[in-house]
C-alpha positions as CSV (number, residue, x, y, z in Angstrom):
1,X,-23.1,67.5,79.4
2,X,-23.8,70.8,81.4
3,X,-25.9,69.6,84.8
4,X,-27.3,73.2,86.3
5,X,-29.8,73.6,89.2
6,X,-32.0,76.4,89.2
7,X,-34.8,77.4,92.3
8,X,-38.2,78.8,91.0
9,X,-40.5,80.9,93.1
10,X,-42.5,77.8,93.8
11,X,-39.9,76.8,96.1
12,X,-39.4,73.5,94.2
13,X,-36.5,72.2,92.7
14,X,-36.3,71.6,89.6
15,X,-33.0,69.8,87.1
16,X,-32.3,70.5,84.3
17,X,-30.3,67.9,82.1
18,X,-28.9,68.6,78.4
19,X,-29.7,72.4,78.9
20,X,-28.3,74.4,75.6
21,X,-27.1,77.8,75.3
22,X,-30.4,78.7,73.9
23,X,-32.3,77.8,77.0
24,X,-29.7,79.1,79.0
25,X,-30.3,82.5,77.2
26,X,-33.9,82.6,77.4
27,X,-33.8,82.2,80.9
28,X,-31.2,85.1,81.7
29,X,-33.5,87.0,79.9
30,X,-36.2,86.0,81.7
31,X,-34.9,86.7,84.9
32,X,-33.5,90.3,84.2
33,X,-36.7,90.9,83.0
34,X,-39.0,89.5,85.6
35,X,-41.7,88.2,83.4
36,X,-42.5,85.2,85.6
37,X,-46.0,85.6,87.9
38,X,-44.0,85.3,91.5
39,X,-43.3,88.3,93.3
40,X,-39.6,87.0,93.8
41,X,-36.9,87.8,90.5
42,X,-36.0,84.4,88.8
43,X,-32.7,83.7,89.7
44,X,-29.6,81.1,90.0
45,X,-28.6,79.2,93.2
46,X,-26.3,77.0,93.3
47,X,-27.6,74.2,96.0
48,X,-24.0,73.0,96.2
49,X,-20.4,73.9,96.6
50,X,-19.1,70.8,94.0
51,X,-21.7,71.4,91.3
52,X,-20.2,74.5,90.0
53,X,-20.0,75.7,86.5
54,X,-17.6,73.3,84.3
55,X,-16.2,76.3,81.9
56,X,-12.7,76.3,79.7
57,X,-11.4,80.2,80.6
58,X,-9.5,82.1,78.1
59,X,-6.0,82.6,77.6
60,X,-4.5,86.0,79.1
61,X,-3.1,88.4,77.1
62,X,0.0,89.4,78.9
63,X,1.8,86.1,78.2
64,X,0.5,86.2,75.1
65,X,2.8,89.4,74.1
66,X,5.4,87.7,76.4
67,X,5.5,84.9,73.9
68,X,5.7,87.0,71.1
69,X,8.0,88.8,72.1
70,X,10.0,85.9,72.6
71,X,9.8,84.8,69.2
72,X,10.9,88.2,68.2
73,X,14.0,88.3,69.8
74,X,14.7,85.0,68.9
75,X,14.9,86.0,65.1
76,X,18.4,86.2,64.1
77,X,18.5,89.5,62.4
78,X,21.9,88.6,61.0
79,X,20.8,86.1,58.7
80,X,21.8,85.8,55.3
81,X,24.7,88.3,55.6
82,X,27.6,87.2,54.1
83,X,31.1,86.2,55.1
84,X,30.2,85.5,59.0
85,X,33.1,83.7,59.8
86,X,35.7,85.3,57.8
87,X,35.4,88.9,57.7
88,X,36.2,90.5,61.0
89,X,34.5,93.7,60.3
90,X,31.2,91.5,59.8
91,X,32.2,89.9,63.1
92,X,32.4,93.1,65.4
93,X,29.3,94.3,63.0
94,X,27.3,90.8,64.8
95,X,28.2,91.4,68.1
96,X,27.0,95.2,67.9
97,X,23.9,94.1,66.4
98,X,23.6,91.2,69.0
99,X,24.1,93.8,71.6
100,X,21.5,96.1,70.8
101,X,18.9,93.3,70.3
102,X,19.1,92.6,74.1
103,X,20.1,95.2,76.2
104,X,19.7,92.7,79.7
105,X,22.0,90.3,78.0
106,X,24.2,92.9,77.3
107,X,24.1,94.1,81.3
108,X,24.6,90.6,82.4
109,X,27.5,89.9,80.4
110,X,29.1,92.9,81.6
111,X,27.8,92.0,85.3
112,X,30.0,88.6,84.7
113,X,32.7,90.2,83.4
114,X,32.9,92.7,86.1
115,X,32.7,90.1,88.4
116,X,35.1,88.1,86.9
117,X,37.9,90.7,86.9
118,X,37.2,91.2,90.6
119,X,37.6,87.6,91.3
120,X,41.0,87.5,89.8
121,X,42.1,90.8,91.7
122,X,41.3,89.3,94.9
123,X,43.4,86.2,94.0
124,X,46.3,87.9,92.6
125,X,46.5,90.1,96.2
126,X,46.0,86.8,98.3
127,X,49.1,85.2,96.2
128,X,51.3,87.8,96.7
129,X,50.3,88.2,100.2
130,X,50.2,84.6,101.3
131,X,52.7,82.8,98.6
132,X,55.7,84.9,98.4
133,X,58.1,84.7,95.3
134,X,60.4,81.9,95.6
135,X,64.4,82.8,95.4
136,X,65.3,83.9,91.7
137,X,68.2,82.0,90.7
138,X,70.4,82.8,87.9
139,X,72.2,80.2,85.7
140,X,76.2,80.1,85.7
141,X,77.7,82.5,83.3
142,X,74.1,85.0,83.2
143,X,74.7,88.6,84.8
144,X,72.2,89.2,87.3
145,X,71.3,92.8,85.7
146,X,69.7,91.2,82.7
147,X,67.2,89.9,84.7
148,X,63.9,91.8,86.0
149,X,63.7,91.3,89.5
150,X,60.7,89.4,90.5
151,X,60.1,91.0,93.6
152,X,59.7,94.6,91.8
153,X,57.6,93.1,89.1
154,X,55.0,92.7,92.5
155,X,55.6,96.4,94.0
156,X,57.5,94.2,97.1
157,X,61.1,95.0,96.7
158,X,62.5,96.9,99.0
159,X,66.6,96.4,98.6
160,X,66.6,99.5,95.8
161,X,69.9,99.9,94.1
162,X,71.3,97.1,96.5
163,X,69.6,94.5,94.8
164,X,71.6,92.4,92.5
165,X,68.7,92.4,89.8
166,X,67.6,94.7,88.0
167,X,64.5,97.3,88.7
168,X,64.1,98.2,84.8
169,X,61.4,96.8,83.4
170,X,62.8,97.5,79.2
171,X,65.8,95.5,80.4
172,X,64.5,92.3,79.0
173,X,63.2,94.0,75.6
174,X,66.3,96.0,74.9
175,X,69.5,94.8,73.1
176,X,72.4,96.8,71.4
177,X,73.4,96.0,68.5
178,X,76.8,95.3,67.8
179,X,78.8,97.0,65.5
180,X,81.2,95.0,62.9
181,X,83.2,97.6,61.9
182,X,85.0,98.3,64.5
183,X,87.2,96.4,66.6
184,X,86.1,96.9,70.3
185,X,89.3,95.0,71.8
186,X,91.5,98.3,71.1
187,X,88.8,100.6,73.5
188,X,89.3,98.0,76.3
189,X,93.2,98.0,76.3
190,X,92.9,101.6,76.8
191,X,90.1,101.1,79.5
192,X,92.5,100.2,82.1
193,X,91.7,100.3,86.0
194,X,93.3,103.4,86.9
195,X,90.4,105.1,85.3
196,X,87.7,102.9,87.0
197,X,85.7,103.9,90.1
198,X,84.2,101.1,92.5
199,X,80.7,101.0,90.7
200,X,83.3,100.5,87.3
201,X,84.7,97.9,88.7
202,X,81.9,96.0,90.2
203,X,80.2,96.3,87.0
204,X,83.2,94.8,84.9
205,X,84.1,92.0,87.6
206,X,80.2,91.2,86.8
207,X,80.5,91.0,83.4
208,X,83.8,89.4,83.3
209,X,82.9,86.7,85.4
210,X,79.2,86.6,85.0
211,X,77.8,84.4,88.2
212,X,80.0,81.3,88.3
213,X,79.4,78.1,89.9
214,X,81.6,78.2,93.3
215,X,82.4,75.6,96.4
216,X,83.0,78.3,98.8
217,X,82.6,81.8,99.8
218,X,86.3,82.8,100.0
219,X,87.3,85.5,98.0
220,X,90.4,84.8,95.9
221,X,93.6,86.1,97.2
222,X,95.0,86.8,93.8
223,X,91.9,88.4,92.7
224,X,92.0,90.9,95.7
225,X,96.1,91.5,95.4
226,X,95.4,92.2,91.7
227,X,93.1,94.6,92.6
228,X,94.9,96.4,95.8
229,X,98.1,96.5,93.0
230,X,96.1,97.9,90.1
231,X,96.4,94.9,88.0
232,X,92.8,94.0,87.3
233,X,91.3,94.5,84.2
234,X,89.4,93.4,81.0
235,X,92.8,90.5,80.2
236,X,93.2,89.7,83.4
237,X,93.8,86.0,84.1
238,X,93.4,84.4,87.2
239,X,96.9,82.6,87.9
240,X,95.2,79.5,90.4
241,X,93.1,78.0,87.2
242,X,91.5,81.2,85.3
243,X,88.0,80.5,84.8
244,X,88.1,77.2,86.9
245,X,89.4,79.3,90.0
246,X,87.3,77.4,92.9
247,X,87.2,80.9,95.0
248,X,85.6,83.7,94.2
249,X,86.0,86.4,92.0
250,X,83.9,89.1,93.7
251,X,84.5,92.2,96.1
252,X,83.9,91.2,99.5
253,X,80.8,92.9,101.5
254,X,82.1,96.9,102.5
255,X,85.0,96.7,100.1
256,X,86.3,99.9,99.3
257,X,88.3,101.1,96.6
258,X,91.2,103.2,97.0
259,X,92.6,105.6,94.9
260,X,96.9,106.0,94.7
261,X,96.7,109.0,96.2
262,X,94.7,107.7,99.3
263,X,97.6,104.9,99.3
264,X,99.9,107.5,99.3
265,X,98.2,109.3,102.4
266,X,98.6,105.8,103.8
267,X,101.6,104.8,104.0
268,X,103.2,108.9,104.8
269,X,100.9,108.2,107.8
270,X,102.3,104.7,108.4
271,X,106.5,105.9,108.3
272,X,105.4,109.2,110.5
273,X,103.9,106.7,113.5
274,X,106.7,106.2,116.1
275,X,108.6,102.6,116.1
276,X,108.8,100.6,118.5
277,X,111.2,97.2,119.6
278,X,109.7,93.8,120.3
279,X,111.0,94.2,123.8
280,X,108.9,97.4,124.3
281,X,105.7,95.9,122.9
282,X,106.1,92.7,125.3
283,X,106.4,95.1,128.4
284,X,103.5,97.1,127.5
285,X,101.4,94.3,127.0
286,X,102.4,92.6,130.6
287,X,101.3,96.4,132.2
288,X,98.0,95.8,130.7
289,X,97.5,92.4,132.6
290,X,96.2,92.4,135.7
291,X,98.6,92.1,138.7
292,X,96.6,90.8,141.5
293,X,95.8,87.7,139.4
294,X,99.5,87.1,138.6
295,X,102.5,85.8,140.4
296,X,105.6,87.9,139.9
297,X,108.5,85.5,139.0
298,X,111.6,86.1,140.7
299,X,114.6,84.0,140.6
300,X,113.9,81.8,143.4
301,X,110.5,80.8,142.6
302,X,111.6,80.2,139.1
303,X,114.3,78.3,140.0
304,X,111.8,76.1,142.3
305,X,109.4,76.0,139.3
306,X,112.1,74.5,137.0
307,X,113.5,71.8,139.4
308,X,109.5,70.4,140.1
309,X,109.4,70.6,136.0
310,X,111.9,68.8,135.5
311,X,110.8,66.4,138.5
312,X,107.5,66.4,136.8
313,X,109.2,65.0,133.1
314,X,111.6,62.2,134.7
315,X,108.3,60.6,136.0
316,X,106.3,60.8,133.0
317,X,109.4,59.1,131.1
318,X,109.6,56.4,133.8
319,X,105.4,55.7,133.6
320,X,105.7,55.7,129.6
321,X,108.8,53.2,129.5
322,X,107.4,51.0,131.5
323,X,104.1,50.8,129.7
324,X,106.2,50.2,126.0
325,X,109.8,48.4,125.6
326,X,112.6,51.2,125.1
327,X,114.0,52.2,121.9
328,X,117.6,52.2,120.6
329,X,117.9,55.8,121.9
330,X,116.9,55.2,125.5
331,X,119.0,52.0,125.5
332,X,122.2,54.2,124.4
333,X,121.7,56.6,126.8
334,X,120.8,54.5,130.1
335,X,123.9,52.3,128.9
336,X,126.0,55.7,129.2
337,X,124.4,56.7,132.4
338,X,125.4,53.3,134.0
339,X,128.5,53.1,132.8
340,X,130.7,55.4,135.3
341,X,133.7,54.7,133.7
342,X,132.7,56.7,131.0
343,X,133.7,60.5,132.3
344,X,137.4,59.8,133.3
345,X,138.1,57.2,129.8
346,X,137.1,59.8,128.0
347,X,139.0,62.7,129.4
348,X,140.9,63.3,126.6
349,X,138.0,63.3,123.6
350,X,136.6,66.5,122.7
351,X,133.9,68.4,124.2
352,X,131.1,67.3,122.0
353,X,131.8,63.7,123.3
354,X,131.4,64.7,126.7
355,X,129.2,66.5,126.6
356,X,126.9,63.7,125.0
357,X,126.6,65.2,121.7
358,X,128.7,62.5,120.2
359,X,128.9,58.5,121.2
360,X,130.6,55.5,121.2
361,X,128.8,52.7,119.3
362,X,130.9,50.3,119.7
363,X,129.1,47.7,122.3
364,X,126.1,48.6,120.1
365,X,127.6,47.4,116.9
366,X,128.8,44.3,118.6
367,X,125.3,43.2,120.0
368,X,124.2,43.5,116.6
369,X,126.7,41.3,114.8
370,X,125.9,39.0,117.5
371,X,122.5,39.0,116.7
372,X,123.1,38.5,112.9
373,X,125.4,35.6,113.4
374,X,123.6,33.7,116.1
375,X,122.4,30.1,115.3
376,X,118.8,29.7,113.9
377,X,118.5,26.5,113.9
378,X,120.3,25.5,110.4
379,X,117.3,26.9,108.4
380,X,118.1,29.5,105.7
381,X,116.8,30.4,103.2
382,X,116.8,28.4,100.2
383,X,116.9,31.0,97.2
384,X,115.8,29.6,93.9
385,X,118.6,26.5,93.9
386,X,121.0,27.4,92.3
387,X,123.3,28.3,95.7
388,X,122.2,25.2,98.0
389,X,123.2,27.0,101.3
390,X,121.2,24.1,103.3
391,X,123.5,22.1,105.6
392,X,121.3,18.5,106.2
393,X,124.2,16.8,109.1
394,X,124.0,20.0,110.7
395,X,119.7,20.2,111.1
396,X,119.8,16.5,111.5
397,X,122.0,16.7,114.2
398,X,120.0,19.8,115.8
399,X,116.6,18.0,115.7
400,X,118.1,14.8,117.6
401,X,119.9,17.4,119.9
């Protein structure tokens, strides 16, 4: 139902119910024309805001195309080609054709990928500035040089040809093939040390040895005196163990090696040095002290000083043997101090007697046999029977004593 209100020139109001289009024409009509008797055009008012025109409007044509459009690109323009899956020509062939068919989804792939790569930039900078490379360890046996150092892999290294790894990054992907038809061992009895300079020898200490497992950080004396002697080389054996060898077998920090000649030099330079005694050495070393620190000894006050040490030891001997019961020694001797008799009886013994090198045991000896044979009570021991030494009047007697 269309409900319209409509003012005539008679200024009366007049509704219209079930109007059709056909009525609604005529009167359009009539009002552009101006057929009706009133001085005033026909015309529509609306008397209010709510009763407006109920219409359905039209669809737009812009989202129209939109949606076609749509539908368009949504065709897949690769369909019915063969061998999709299998074929990689076919494959690369799709994505072109994918590509082209939507140039916005091609620039925001490349957007994300672009963004992507930048993501991963700025987190492979903020783990090499923030988490440094832990310490690269190398197995027993492994030579460092094999190994790419992991510092230089990041740009961060800064040891150079110091560092025990290497700075080659082919070192890994490189390996030389050995030859069987020759016999190798023959070239390194003939590479002997004399021939060697220090990088040589560091190099075949290295491979000789390899990194091996050690308890300490001495170097091994036979290892260095092998060396210093010229004795090192590819069949050298290490005489505390070999391999086992505890210390190790590596040049210590600022080693240098020397050459015969420069040993030569040495030890020209060493006889041509003037000699001296041990007596002159202890007198220039007493000028170097300083004097008014120092008491001169003379003889007096060294006399003085020996007396007061002496002094000084008979007390500490008296405090000890008082605190602990003397032994066998100190007996002796206080026995041969007491007895005064001892000087003129013995006037006509050597010198090494009177002089108390040499003694006479022979109150000693008698305590002792005393001691052995004194009574103990008649209990002995009684063995496993077959020698009853076990006197039973004698302990009877003993207890009742």
């Amino acid at each position: 139902m269309i409900m319209k209100k409509f003012l005539f020139p008679s200024d009366e109001l007049v509704k219209i119910d079930n109007i059709s289009f056909f009525d609604q024409c005529v009167l359009l009509f009539l009002e552009s024309k101006g057929s009706h008797s009133s001085s005033k055009p026909l015309g529509f008012t609306h008397i209010k805001s709510q009763e407006s025109y109920i219409s359905k409007m039209p669809p737009k044509k812009g989202k129209q195309a939109q949606a076609a459009g749509k539908k368009k690109d949504n065709v897949d323009k690769t369909f019915g080609m063969k061998n999709k899956n299998r074929s990689t020509k076919v494959q690369k062939y799709i994505k072109q054709v994918q590509s082209q068919s939507d140039p916005k989804k091609e620039e925001m792939r490349l957007k994300k990928l672009e963004e992507k790569k930048r993501r991963e930039a700025e987190e492979a900078e903020r783990r090499a500035l923030f988490n440094p490379v832990a310490d690269q360890r190398v197995r027993a046996g492994v030579d460092p040089k094999s190994m790419v150092c992991a510092l230089f892999k990041l740009g961060n290294c800064n040891k150079g040809a110091k560092c025990k790894f290497s700075h080659d990054l082919n070192v890994g992907r490189r390996m030389e093939k050995k030859d069987l038809y020759q016999d190798t061992r023959s070239e390194k009895e003939n590479d002997t040390m004399d021939n060697w300079d220090e990088e040589k020898l560091r190099k075949v200490i290295l491979s000789k040895h390899g990194n091996p497992k050690t308890t300490t950080d001495k170097v091994c004396k036979y290892f260095i005196e092998a060396v210093e002697n010229g004795k090192y080389g590819w069949f050298w054996i290490c005489p505390n163990g070999g391999d086992k060898c505890m210390y190790r077998h590596s040049l210590p920090e600022g080693f240098v090696l020397k050459t015969n000649e420069q040993k030569r030099l040495e030890r020209e330079s060493l006889e041509k040095q003037p000699k001296i005694t041990l007596e002159e050495f202890i007198e220039t070393e007493r000028g170097k002290l300083d004097k008014s620190k120092l008491t001169p000894i003379t003889i007096a006050n060294f006399a003085q000083w020996k007396k007061d040490h002496v002094i000084a030891k008979i007390n500490a001997e008296k405090k000890l043997s008082s605190k602990r019961k003397p032994t066998g020694r100190e007996i002796i001797l206080k026995m041969s101090a007491e007895n005064k008799s001892f000087e003129t009886d013995n006037a006509d013994m050597p010198d090494d007697v009177t002089q108390g090198s040499a003694w006479d045991l022979t109150e000693f000896t008698d305590a002792l046999k005393k001691a052995d044979h004194q009574d103990d009570g008649g209990i002995k021991d009684y063995g496993d029977g077959s020698n009853p030494t076990f006197d039973i009047k004698k302990a009877n007697s003993a207890t009742l004593a």
